[in-house]
C-alpha positions, 0 to 999 in steps of 0.5 A, spaced: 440 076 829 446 080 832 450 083 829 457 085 835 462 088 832 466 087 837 473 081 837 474 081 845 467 079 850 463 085 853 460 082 859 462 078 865 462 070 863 459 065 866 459 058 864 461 060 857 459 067 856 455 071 861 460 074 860 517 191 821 518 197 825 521 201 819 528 204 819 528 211 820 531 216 814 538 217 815 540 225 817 541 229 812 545 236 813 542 242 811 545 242 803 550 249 803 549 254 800 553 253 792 561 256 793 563 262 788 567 260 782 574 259 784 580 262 779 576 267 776 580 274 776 578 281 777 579 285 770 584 289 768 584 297 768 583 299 761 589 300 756 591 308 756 591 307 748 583 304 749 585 297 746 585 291 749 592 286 747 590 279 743 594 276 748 588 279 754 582 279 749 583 270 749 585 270 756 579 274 759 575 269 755 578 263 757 576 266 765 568 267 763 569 260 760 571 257 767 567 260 771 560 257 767 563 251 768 564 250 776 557 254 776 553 248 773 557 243 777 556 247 784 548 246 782 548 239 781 552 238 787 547 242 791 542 237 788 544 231 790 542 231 797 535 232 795 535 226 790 538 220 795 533 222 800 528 221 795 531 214 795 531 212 801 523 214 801 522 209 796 526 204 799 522 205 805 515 204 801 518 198 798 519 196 804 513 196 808 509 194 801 513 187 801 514 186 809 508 189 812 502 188 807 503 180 807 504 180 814 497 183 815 494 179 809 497 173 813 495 174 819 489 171 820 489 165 816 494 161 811 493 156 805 499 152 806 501 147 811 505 141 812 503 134 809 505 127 811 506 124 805 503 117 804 496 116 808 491 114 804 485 119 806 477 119 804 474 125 801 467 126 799 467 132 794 459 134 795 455 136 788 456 142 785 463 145 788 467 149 786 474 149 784 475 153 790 471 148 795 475 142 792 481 146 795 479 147 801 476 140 802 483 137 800 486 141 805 483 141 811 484 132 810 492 134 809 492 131 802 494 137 799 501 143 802 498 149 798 491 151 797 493 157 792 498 152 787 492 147 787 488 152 783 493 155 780 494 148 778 486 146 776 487 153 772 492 151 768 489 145 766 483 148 766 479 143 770 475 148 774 469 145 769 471 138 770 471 136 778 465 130 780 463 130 786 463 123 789 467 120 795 474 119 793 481 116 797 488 120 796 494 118 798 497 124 801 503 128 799 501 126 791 502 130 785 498 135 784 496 133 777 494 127 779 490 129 785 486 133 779 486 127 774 482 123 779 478 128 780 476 129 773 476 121 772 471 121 777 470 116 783 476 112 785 477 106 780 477 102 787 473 102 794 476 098 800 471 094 804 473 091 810 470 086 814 473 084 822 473 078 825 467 077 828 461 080 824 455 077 822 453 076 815 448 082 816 453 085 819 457 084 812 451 086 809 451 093 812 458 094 810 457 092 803 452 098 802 455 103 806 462 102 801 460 099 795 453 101 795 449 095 794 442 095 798 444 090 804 437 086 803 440 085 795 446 083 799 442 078 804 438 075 798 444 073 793 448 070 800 445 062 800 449 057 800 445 054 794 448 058 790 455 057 791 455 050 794 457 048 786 463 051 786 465 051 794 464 044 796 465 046 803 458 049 802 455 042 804 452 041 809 451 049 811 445 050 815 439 053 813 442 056 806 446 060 811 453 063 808 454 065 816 462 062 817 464 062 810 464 070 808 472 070 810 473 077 814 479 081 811 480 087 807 478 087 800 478 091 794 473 091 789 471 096 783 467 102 785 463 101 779 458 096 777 460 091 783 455 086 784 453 082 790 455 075 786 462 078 785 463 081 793 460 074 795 464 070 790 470 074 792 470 072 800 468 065 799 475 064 795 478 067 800 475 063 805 477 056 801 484 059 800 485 060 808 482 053 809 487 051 805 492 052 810 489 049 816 491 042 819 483 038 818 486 032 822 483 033 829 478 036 827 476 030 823 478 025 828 472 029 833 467 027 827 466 035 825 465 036 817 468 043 815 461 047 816 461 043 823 468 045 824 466 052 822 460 053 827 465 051 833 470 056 831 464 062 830 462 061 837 470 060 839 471 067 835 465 070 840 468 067 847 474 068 847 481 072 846 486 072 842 491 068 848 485 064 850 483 061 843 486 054 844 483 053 851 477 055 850 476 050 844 479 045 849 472 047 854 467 046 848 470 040 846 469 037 852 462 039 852 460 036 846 464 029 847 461 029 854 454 025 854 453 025 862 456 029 868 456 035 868 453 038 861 450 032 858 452 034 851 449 042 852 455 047 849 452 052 855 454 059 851 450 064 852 453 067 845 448 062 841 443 065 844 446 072 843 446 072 836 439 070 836 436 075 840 440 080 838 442 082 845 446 080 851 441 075 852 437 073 860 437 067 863 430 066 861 432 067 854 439 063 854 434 057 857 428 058 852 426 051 848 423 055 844 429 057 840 434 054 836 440 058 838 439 056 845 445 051 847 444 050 855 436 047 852 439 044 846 445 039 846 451 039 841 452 045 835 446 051 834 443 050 827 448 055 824 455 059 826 455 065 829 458 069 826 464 070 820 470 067 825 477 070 824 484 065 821 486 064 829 479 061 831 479 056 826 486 054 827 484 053 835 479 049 834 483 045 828 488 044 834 486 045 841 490 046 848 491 038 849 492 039 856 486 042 857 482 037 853 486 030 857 485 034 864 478 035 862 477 043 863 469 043 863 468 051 865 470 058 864 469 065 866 472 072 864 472 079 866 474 085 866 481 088 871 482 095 873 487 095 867 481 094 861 483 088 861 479 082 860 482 076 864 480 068 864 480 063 870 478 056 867 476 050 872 475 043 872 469 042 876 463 047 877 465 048 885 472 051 882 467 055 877 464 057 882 470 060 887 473 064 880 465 067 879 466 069 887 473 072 887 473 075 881 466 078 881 
């Protein structure tokens, strides 16, 4: 079965799909040469008499005394040179040891970085990393500023041991404590599966396995509608024991842990029941369609149109079923039908081929199953389609894609309008 993944049509549609310079050291003058004591006398000449008075005995002594004094203080002036340059040399080491050696250190790398906080962010930390690896890994997926503060945090509680390996999702910018308590814990508590408008059950199978971890074909097992039609009445008439339709794409969270494929089945088919709950029934009902019947039309509505083009499109299919003789006779004529069958844009030979199903221009009203899980937006357009292009009876359209990318639709009443859009915008 197909699996496209893609919301908007990838091919031309006919009829309804083909579509630190250092600082120099200061001069310094020569020391000079230490001055003479000043204020010391010449002697005396001796007394005739031999003797020296009391008085010139004290006043002698006094002078040798000063001049010792202003001695020791002139070697000490004739030092003081010579030790403010040794501080100026150390001042200058300490200089280039804080200045420049980080600067070198830094130059080819840094473990600190701006953090956009609040992006959720996955990580997979493989077996056996250390705490440095941890570090980097963090780092280079913008979850963690500062390598080094992270480390020193894991030492500090002494986590360097504890760290698993697993996938993980981070919130940017969030404590670092908390960054290392989930990492000790294990594998986040949650995993976040998200399923596009569009996609298969098979394709819901593959996501599941590759979030969660269950085996897609343990998935596709449990997923028949027998099994759920007791709870989910809307499961009546499902065809083929297909949950194809009702698996509601959107995000989900689910317990990375021990989550079954019963659980994440049971999970989707609540929300589809609580989004059906929205929608108006009535015209839907008025046409004659069950809920799966309703559920089969909006799939192949999902795959054939455009957001702004869901209703009209709608409108065309529901002219073609009501319609019993010209121009369709009854027969849908989407080549997504086929599509979904084959696995592939389909051939001609193939979208006519009798011998399948799925093939709407060789069997008349709705194939066996829907198509694909549609989105809330095609559901409602087929509960209330373009009623002008119902009442004006629009039986045909083509898309394609303009030189801006995108893809535009012409819708036609007859097949000879039809054919002049194929023609004009081919």
């Amino acid at each position: 079965m197909a699996t496209p993944d893609d919301k908007t049509p990838k091919r031309r549609g006919s009829h309804f799909g083909t579509g630190a310079s250092h600082p120099e050291a200061p001069s310094q003058e020569a020391p000079r040469a230490p001055r003479p004591a000043a204020g010391a006398r010449a002697p005396r000449a001796a007394m005739p008499s031999g003797r020296v008075s009391s008085r010139t005995a004290a006043a002698t002594r006094r002078a040798g005394s000063h001049t010792v004094a202003r001695d020791d203080s002139a070697r000490r002036r004739s030092r003081a040179p010579y030790f403010a340059l040794g501080l100026v040399a150390v001042a200058m080491v300490l200089g280039i040891v804080l200045v420049l050696v980080p600067a070198l250190a830094g130059s080819g790398s840094s473990d600190t970085q701006d953090v956009v906080a609040g992006n959720v962010v996955s990580v997979t930390i493989p077996e056996g990393s250390g705490a440095s690896a941890v570090a980097d890994a963090l780092f280079d997926a913008g979850v963690i500023p500062n390598k080094s503060e992270f480390l020193s945090q894991v030492r500090r509680m002494s986590a360097e041991q504890s760290i698993k390996s697993g996938s993980y999702e981070f919130t940017t910018g969030d404590d670092t404590a908390n960054i290392i308590n989930l990492l000790t814990s294990g594998p986040n508590a949650e995993a976040t599966l998200t399923i596009p408008e569009g996609y298969t059950v098979a394709s819901v199978a593959q996501a599941v396995e590759e979030t969660l971890g269950i085996p897609a074909d343990e998935f596709l097992a449990q997923a028949k509608a027998s099994n759920y039609v007791a709870d989910f009445s809307f499961l009546e008439g499902a065809g083929n024991d297909s949950l194809e339709g009702f698996l509601f794409p959107k995000t989900y969270s689910f317990d990375a842990e021990g989550v079954t494929a019963d659980e994440v089945i049971r999970t989707m088919l609540a929300q589809f029941q609580t989004e059906l709950s929205t929608l108006d029934l009535s015209f839907a009902e008025s046409e004659g369609l069950s809920v799966a019947q309703m559920v089969n039309l909006a799939s192949i509505v999902e795959k054939e149109s455009t957001s702004n083009t869901r209703a009209m499109v709608a409108a065309v299919f529901y002219n073609r079923l009501d319609n019993t003789g010209e121009p369709n006779y009854g027969f849908l004529q989407s080549d997504a039908t086929t599509a979904y069958s084959v696995g592939h844009d389909p051939s001609a030979e193939e979208v006519h081929d009798e011998s399948d199903p799925y093939s709407t221009y060789a069997h008349q009203g709705l194939p066996p199953t829907p198509i694909c899980n549609p989105g809330l937006e095609s559901l409602q357009a087929v509960c209330s389609p373009d009623q002008s292009g119902i009442s004006e009876g629009y039986f045909y359209f083509f898309f394609w894609t303009n030189d801006a990318g995108e893809t535009e639709y012409a819708f036609s009443k007859t097949y000879e309008e039809h054919q002049q859009a194929i023609a004009a915008n081919s």
